[in-house]
C-alpha positions as CSV (number, residue, x, y, z in Angstrom):
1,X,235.3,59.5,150.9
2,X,236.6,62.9,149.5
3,X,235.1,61.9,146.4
4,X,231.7,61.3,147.3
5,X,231.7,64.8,149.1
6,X,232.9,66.5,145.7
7,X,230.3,64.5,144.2
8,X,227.1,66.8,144.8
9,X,228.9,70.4,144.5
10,X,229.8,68.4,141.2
11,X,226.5,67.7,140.6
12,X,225.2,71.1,141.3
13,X,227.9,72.6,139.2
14,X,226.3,70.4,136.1
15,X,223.0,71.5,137.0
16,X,223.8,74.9,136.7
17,X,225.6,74.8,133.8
18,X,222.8,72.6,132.0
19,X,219.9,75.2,133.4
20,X,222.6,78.0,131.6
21,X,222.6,76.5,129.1
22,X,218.7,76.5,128.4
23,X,218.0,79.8,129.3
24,X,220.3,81.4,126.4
25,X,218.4,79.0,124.0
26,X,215.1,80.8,124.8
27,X,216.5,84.1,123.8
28,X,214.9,85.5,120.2
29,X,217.2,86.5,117.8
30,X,217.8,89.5,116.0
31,X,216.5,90.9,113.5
32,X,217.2,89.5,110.1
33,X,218.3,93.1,108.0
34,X,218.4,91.2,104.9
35,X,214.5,90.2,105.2
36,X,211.4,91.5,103.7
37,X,209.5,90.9,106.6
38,X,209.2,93.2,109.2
39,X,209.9,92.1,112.6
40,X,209.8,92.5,116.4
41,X,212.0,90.9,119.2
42,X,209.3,88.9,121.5
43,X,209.2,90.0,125.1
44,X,206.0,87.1,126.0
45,X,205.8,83.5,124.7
46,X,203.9,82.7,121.3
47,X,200.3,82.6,121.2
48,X,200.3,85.6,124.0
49,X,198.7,88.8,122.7
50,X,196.2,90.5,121.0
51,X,193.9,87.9,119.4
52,X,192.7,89.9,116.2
53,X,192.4,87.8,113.0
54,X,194.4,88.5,109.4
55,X,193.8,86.7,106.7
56,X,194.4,86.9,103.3
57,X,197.4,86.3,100.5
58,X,201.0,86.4,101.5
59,X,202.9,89.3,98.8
60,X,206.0,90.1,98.7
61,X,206.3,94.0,96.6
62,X,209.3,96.4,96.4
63,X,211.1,94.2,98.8
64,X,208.4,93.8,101.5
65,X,206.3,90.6,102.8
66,X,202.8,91.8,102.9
67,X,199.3,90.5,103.3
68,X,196.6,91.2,100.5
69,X,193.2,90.8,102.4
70,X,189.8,90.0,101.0
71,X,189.5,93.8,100.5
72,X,192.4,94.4,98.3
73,X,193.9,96.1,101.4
74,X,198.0,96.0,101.8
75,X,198.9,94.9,105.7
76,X,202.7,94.8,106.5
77,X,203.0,91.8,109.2
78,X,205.3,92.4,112.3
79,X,206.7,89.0,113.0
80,X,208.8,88.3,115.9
81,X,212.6,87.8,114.8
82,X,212.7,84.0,115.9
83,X,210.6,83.8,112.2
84,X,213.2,83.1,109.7
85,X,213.2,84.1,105.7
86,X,213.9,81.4,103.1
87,X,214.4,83.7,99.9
88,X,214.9,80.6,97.5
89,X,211.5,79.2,99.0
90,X,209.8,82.5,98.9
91,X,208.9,81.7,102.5
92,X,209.1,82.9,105.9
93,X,209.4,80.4,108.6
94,X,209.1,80.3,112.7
95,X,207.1,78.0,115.8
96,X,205.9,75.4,113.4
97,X,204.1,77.6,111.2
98,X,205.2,78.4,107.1
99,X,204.1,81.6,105.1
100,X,204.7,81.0,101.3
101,X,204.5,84.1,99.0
102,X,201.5,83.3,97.0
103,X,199.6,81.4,99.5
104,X,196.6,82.0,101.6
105,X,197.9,82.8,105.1
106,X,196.1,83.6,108.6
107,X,197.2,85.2,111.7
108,X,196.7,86.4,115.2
109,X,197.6,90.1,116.2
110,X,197.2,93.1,116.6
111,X,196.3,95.8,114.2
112,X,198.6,99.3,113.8
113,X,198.1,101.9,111.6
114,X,202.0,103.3,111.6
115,X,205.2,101.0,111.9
116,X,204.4,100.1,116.0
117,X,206.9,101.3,118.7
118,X,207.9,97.2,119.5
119,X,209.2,97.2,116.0
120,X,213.0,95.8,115.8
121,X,213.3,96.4,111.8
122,X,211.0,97.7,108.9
123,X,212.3,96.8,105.6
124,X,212.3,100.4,103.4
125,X,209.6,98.9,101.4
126,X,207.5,98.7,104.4
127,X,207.6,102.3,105.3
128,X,205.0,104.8,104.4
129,X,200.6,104.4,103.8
130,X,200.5,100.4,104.9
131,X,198.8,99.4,107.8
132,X,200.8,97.0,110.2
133,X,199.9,93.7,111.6
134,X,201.9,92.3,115.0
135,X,201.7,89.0,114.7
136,X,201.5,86.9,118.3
137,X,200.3,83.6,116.7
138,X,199.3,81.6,113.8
């Protein structure tokens, strides 16, 4: 009999510690110092944001992941820190979605025109004349 009274404050103690559990999954990561890509710690889910578009040719230039539009214009992206950076690949990585040096790329955001305030880390080659892309999807 005892034990079937433990038994739920048991099974609420497992609960809780499973529920725990998730909620420190969900947390974004740092930011990555060693990366070329700028980067932001999410505070909303993915896709939630502004909805401007980017597009253009992933670069990567003294040390910084850019994107070369169709107008030869240099925009530094902003991605949030749970994007991870494959140097061997030459790729940056995060919710599904691959950037590859090299490679056409498009994005969802929201235009800056100095390093935004949200900003976690902006690798020195980042820094000065760019314009700055957050990016909120893909």
């Amino acid at each position: 009999m005892k034990i079937s009274a433990i038994s739920p404050w048991l099974a609420l103690a497992v609960a809780a510690i499973g529920l725990t559990a998730c909620a420190s999954s969900t947390t974004p990561p740092e930011a990555d110092t060693d990366s070329p890509a700028a980067s932001y710690v999410r505070t909303s889910d993915w896709g939630e944001g502004d909805a401007a578009l980017l597009e253009g040719t992933v670069t990567l230039e003294n040390s910084c992941l850019t994107v070369v539009d169709d107008a030869g214009q240099i925009i530094v992206p902003v991605f949030p820190t749970d994007f991870a950076w494959d140097a061997d690949a030459g790729e940056i990585t995060g919710f599904g979605h691959t950037f590859s040096v090299g490679e056409p790329a498009s994005m969802g955001g929201g235009y800056h025109d100095a390093p935004p305030s949200s900003a976690e880390y902006i690798p020195s080659g980042c820094e000065g004349g760019a314009q700055y892309f957050m990016v909120y999807s893909a």
